[in-house]
C-alpha positions as CSV (number, residue, x, y, z in Angstrom):
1,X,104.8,-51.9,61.0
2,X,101.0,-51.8,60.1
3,X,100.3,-49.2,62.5
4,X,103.2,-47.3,61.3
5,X,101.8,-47.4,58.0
6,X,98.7,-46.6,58.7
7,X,99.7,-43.6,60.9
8,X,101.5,-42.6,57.8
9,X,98.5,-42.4,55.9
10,X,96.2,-40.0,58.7
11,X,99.2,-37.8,58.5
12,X,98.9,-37.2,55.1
13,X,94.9,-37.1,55.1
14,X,95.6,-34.3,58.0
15,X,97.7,-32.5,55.8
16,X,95.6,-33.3,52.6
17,X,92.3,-31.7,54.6
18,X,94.6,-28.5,55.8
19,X,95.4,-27.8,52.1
20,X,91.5,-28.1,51.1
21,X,90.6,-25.8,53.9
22,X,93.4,-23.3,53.4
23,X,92.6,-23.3,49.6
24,X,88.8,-22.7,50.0
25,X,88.8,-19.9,52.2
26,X,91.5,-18.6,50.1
27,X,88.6,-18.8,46.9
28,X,86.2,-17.5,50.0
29,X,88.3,-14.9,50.7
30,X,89.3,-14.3,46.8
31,X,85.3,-13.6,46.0
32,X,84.5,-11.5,48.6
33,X,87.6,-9.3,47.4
34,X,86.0,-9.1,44.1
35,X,82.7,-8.4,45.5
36,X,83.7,-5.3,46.9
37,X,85.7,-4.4,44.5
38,X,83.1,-4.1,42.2
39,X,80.9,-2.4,44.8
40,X,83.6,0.1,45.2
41,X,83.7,1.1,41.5
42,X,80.0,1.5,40.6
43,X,79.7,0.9,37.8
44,X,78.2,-2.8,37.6
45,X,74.8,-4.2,36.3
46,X,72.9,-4.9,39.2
47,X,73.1,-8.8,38.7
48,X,76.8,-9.0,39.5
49,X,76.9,-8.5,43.4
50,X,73.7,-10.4,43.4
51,X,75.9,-13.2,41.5
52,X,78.7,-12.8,43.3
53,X,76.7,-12.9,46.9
54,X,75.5,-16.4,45.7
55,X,78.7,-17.7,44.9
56,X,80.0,-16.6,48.1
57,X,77.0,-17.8,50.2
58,X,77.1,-21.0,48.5
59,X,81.1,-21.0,49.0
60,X,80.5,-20.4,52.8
61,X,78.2,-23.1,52.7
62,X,80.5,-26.1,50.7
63,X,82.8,-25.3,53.9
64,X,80.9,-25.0,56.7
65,X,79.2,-28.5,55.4
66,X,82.8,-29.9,54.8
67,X,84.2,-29.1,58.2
68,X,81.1,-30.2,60.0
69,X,81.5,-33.7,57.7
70,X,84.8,-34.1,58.7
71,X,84.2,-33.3,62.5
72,X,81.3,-35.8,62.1
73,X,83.4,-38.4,60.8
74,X,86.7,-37.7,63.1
75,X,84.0,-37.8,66.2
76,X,82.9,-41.3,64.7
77,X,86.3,-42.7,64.4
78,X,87.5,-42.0,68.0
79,X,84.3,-42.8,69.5
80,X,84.7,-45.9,67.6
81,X,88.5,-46.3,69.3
82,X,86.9,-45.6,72.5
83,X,84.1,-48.2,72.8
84,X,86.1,-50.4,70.5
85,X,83.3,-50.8,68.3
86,X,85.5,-51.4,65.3
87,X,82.5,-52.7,63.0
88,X,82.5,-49.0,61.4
89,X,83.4,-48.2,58.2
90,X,83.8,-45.0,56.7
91,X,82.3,-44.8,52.9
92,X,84.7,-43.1,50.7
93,X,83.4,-40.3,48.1
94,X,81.4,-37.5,47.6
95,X,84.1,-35.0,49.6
96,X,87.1,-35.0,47.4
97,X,90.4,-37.6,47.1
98,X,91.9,-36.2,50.3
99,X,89.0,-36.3,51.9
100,X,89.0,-40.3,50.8
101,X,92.1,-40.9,51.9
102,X,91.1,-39.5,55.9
103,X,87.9,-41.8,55.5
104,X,90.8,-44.6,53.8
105,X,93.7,-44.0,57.0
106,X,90.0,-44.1,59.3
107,X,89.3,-47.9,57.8
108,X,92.5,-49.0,58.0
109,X,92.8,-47.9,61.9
110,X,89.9,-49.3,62.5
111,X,90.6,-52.9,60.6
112,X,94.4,-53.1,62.6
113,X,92.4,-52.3,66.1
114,X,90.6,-55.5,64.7
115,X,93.5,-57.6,64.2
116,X,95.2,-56.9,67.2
117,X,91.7,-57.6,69.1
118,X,91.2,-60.7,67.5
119,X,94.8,-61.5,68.1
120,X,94.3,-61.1,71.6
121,X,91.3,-63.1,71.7
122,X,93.3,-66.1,70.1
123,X,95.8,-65.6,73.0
124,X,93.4,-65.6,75.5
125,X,91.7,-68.7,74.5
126,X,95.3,-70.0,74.1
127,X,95.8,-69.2,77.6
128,X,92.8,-69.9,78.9
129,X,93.5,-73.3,77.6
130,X,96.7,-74.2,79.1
131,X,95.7,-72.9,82.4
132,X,92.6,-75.0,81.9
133,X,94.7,-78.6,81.0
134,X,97.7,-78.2,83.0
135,X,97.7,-80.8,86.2
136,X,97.7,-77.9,88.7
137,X,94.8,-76.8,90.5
138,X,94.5,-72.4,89.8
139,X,91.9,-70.4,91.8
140,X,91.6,-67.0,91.7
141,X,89.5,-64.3,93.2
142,X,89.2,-61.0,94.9
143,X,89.0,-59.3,98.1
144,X,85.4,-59.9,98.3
145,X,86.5,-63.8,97.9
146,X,84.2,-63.6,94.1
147,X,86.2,-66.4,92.2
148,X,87.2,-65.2,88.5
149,X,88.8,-68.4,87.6
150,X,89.2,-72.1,88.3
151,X,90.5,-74.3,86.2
152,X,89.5,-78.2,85.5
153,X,92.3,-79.8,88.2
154,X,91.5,-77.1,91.0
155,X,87.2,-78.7,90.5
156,X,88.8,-82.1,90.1
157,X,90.9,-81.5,93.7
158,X,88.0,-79.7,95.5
159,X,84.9,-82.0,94.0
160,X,82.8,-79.4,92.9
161,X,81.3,-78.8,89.4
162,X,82.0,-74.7,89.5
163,X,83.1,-72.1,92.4
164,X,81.3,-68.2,92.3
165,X,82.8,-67.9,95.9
166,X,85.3,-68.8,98.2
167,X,82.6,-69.8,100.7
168,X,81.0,-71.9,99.3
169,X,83.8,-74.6,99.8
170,X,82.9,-74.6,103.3
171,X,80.7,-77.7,102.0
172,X,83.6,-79.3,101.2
173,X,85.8,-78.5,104.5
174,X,85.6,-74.6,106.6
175,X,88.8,-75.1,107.2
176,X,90.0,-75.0,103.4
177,X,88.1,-71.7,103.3
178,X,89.9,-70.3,106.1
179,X,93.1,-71.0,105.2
180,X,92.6,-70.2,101.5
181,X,91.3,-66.4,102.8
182,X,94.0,-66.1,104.9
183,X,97.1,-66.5,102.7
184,X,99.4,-63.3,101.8
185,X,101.9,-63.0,98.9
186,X,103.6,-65.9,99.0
187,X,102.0,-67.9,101.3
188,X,102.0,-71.4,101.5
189,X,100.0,-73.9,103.5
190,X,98.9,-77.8,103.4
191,X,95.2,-79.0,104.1
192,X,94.3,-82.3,104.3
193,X,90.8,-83.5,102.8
194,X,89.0,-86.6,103.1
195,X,90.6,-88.0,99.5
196,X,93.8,-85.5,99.1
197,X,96.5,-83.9,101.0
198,X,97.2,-80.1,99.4
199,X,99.6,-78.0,99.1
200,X,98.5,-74.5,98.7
201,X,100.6,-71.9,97.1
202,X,99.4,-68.0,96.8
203,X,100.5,-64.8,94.9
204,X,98.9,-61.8,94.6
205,X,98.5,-59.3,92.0
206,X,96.4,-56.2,90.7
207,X,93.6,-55.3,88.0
208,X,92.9,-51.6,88.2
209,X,91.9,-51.0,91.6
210,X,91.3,-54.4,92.8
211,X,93.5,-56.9,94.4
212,X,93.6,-60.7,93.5
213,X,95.0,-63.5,95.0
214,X,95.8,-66.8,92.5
215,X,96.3,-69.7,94.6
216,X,97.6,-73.1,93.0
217,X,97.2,-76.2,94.4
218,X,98.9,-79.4,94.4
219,X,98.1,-83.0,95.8
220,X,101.1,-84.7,97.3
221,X,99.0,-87.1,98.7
222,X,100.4,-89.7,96.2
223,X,104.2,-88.0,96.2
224,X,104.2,-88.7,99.8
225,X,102.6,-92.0,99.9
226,X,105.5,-92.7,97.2
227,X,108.2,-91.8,99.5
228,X,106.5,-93.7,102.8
229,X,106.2,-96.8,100.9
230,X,109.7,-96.5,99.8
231,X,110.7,-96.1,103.4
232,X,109.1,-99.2,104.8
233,X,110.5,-101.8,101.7
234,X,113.7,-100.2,102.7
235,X,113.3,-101.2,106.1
236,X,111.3,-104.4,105.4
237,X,114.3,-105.2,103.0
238,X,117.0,-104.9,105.9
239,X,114.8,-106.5,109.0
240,X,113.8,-109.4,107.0
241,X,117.3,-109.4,105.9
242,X,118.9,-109.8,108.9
243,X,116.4,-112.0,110.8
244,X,116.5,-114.4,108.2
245,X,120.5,-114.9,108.2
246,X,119.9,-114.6,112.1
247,X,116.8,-117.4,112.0
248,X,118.0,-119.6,109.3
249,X,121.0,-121.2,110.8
250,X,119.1,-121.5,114.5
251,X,116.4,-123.4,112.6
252,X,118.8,-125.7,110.6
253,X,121.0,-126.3,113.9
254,X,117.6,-127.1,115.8
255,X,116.8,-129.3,113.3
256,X,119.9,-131.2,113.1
257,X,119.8,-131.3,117.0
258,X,116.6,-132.9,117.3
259,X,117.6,-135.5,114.7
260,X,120.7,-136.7,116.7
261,X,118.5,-136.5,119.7
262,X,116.0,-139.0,118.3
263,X,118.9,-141.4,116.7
264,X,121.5,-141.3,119.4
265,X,120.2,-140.0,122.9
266,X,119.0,-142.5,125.0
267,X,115.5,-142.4,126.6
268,X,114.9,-140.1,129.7
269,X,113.3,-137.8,131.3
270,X,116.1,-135.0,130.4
271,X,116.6,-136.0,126.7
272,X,112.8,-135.7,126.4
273,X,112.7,-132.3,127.9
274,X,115.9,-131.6,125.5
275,X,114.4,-132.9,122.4
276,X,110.7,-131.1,123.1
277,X,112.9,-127.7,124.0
278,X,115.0,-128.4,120.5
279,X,112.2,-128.8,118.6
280,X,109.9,-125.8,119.8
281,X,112.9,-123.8,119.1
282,X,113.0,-125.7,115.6
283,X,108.7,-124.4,114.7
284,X,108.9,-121.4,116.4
285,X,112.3,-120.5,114.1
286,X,110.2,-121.8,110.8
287,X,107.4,-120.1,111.8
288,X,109.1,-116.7,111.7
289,X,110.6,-117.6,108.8
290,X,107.5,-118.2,107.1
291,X,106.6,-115.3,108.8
292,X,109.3,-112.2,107.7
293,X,108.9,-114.0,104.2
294,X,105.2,-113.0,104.0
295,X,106.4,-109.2,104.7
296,X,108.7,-109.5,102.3
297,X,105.8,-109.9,99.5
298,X,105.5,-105.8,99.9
299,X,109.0,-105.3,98.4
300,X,107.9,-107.8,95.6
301,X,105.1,-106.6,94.3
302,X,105.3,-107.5,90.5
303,X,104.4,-104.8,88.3
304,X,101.0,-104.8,86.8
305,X,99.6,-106.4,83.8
306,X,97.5,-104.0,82.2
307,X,94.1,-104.6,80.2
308,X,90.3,-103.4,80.0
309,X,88.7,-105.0,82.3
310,X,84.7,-105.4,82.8
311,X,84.0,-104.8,86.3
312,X,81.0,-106.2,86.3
313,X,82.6,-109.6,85.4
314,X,85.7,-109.0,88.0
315,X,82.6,-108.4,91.1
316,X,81.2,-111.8,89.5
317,X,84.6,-114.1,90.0
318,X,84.9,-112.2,93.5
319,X,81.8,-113.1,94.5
320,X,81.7,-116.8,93.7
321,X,84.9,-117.1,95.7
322,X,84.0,-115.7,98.6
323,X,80.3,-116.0,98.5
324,X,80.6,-119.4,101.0
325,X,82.5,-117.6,103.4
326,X,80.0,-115.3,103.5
327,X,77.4,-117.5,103.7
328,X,79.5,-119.5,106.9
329,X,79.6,-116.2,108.7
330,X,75.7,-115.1,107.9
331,X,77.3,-112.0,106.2
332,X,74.8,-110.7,103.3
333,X,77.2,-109.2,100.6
334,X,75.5,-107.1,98.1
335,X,77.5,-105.9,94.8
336,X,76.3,-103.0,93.0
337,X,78.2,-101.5,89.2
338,X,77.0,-98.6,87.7
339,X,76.3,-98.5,84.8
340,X,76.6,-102.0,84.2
341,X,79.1,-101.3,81.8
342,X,81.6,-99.8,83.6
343,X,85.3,-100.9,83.0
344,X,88.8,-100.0,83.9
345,X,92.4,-100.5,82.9
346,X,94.1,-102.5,85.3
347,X,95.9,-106.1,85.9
348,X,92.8,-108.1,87.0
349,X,94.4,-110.6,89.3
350,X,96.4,-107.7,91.5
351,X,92.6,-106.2,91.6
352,X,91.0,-109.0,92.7
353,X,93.6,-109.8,95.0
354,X,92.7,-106.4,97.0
355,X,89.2,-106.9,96.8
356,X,89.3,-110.5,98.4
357,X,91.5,-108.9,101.4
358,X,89.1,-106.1,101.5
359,X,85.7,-108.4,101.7
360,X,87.5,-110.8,103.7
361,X,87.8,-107.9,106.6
362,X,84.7,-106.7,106.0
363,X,83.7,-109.8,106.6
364,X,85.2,-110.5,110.2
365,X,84.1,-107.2,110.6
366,X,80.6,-107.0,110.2
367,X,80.1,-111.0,111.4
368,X,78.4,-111.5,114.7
369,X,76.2,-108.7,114.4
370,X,72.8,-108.1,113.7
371,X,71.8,-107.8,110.0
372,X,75.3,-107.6,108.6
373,X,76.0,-106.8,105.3
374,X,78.9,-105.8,103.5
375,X,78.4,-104.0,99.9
376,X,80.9,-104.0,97.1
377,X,80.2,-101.2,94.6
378,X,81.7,-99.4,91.8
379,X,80.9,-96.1,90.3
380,X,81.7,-92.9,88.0
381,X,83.3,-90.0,90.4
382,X,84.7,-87.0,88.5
383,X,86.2,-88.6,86.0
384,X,87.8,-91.7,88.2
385,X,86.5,-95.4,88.4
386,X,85.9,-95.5,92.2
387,X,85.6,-99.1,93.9
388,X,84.3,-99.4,97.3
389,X,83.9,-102.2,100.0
390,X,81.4,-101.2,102.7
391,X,80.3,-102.9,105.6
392,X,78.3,-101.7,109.1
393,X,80.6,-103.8,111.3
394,X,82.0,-102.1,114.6
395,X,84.2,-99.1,112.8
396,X,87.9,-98.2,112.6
397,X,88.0,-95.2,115.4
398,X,90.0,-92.0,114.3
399,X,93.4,-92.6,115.9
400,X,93.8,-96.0,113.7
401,X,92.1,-95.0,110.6
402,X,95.2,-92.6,109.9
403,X,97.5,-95.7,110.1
404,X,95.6,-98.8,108.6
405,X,97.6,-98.6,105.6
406,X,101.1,-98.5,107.7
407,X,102.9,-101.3,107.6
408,X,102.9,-104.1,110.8
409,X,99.5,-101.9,112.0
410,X,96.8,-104.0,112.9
411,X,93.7,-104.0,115.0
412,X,93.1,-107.7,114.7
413,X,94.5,-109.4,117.6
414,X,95.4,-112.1,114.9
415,X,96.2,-109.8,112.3
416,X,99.7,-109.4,110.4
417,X,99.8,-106.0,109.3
418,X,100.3,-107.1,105.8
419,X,97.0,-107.2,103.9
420,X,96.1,-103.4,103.4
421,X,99.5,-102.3,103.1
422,X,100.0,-104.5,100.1
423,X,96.7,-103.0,98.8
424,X,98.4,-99.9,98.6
425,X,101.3,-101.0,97.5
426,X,99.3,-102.2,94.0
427,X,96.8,-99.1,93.9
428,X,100.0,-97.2,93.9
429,X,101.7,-99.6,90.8
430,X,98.2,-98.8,89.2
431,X,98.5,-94.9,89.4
432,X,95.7,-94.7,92.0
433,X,94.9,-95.0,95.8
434,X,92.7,-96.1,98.4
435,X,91.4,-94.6,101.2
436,X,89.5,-95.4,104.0
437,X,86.6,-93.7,106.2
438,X,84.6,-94.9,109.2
439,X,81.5,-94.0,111.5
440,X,81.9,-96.2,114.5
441,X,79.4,-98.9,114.9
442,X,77.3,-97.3,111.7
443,X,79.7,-97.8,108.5
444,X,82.9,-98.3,107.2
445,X,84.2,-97.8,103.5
446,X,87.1,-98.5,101.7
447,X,87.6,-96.6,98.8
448,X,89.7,-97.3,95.6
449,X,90.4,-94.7,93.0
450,X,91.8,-95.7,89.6
């Protein structure tokens, strides 16, 4: 509606200027009429053409100076449109009312371009703050693979502080920058990093007369580890289920068995091989009772007690607990917070409950050999509280570090399979994870992310 009006008002200045113009070379034309005229008669004091030349020069004048002003100012006003320089202003005065109200409908044109541009702007920074907040990672750049945009989850996912190009996340992995240059319209594809597992999505689209591909990214890492989990209580649920009803009654009929065979049976060699067969079948059934009850413990995980907790405090507790078994196994353990302040919102017993299974294989792992150590330290990583338990034990080679966290895995020959699944189990209650990385016989870390 504003630009409607004020379209309204440069037609009526065009027509207001038409009617000045027609009407002065209508007085121009008007004087040089009479000017012959009186030339034509002759009889005329000498001063009158003279008189009438100067009113005509200085008419000729007034509108060759008022066309050239207006073409001066028109020339202004769409130069001004076509740089969008709309801090001009055209001065009103001097040239007439209709020539005000041009310079008026010029100032008005010029003060709705600035509106709508800084209505724009607002939009953009609108924009550019959604895309900036929202939990999905957006890259996008050109042919050339320059990148125009990148929001804060996309650095967040990828680890780095700012992108100019595409290559230069061949620091983070070559093969993300392969498979991000290689995606059409529409193409989808999943890379797995050392922390996350994404899911790339790509469309492409057109600015003038280049091409540029927006790609959004998504971590399912924790949407999958979700599902996995759920799949082994499931499965934990019905195997402990039915070995205990299975179990339970052998063990309670063994037990009763070896009690008549001690009150009743009389003493010989048969009864005695009897009662020592009864009664192995009577441990080894408590035993795996005791046993399938310790994997039930992942589908009862309790859910966590929140609070702000100092983590330089939660190391110290750690560390005077397990500090003698360190000391048994000439293990050095270091602990390292930084800054000393550092805290995080979690429950503090499900924490420290992880980091004691942690140090403890750390522990085994690094004992035996020559100047072990295991560190425990905890730092600021983009935004995240990251906890780590490092130790230069033997390693974890690259088949079994992919399944360390599955359930029953172990690579202990005395191990239960229990320990770091659990840890996951409460890094997942907590909204985080934990990760794990090795360099056989040079360093192995375990990595929690709240």
């Amino acid at each position: 509606m504003a630009f409607k009006g004020v379209l309204h008002r440069l037609a009526q200045g065009a027509r207001a200027f038409r009617t000045r113009i027609v009407l002065r070379v209508a007085f121009l034309g008007t004087t040089l009429w009479l000017l012959f005229y009186v030339i034509a008669k002759g009889t005329y004091h000498l001063a009158v053409p003279i008189v009438f030349g100067f009113v005509l020069l200085y008419q000729l004048y007034a509108l060759i100076y008022y066309v050239e002003r207006t073409n001066r100012d028109l020339t202004r006003f769409l130069n001004a449109i076509r740089y969008a320089d709309f801090s001009q202003t055209f001065v009103t005065g001097g040239l007439g009312s209709s020539f005000d109200e041009l310079k008026t409908a010029f100032n008005e044109v010029l003060d709705a371009f600035r509106q709508a541009r800084a209505e724009k702007e607002e939009q953009a920074r609108y924009l550019q703050t959604v895309v900036q907040h929202i939990g999905v990672g957006l890259i996008v750049f050109d042919n050339a693979g320059e990148v125009s945009l990148i929001n804060n989850a996309a650095k967040r996912l990828l680890g780095v502080p700012r992108l100019g190009h595409i290559a230069d996340l061949n620091r983070v992995t070559p093969i993300l920058t392969t498979t991000l240059q290689s995606l059409g319209p529409g193409g989808r594809d999943l890379v797995s990093l050392e922390e996350v597992r994404l899911a790339l999505h790509a469309s492409v689209f057109q600015i003038g007369d280049r091409k540029h591909t927006l790609v959004a990214l998504h971590d399912i890492g924790p949407d999958l580890d979700e599902k996995e989990m759920e799949a082994w209580q499931n499965l934990i649920r019905v195997l402990t289920h039915e070995i205990m009803n299975s179990i339970t009654p052998i063990a309670s009929l063994a037990a009763t068995a070896d009690g008549m065979l001690k009150d009743d049976a009389p003493d010989s060699e048969t009864t005695e091989d009897i009662r020592t067969a009864v009664s192995t079948i009577q441990r080894r059934s408590e035993g795996l009772l005791h046993f399938v009850e310790a994997y039930r413990d992942l589908t009862r995980v309790p859910a966590p007690s929140f609070e702000i907790v100092s983590i330089a405090e939660l190391f110290a507790r750690v560390e005077q607990l397990m500090r003698p078994q360190f000391a048994e196994s000439a293990v050095e353990l270091h602990t390292e917070v930084n800054p000393p302040s550092l805290e995080l919102t979690a429950d503090p017993e499900q924490v420290e409950q992880i980091l004691i299974n942690l140090l403890r294989n750390a522990r085994e792992a690094a004992a035996g050999r020559a100047g072990a150590r295991v560190d425990l330290t905890a730092h600021l990583a983009h935004d995240k509280v990251v906890v780590e338990v490092a130790d230069n034990g033997p390693g974890i080679v690259e088949e079994a570090l992919g399944k360390v966290f599955i359930p029953f895995f172990t690579t202990k020959p005395d191990g239960s399979g229990i320990g770091l699944s659990l840890c996951r189990q409460i890094m997942r209650l907590h909204r985080g994870s934990i990760s794990a990385r090795s360099e056989p016989g040079v360093r192995t870390v375990f990595a929690l992310r709240f």
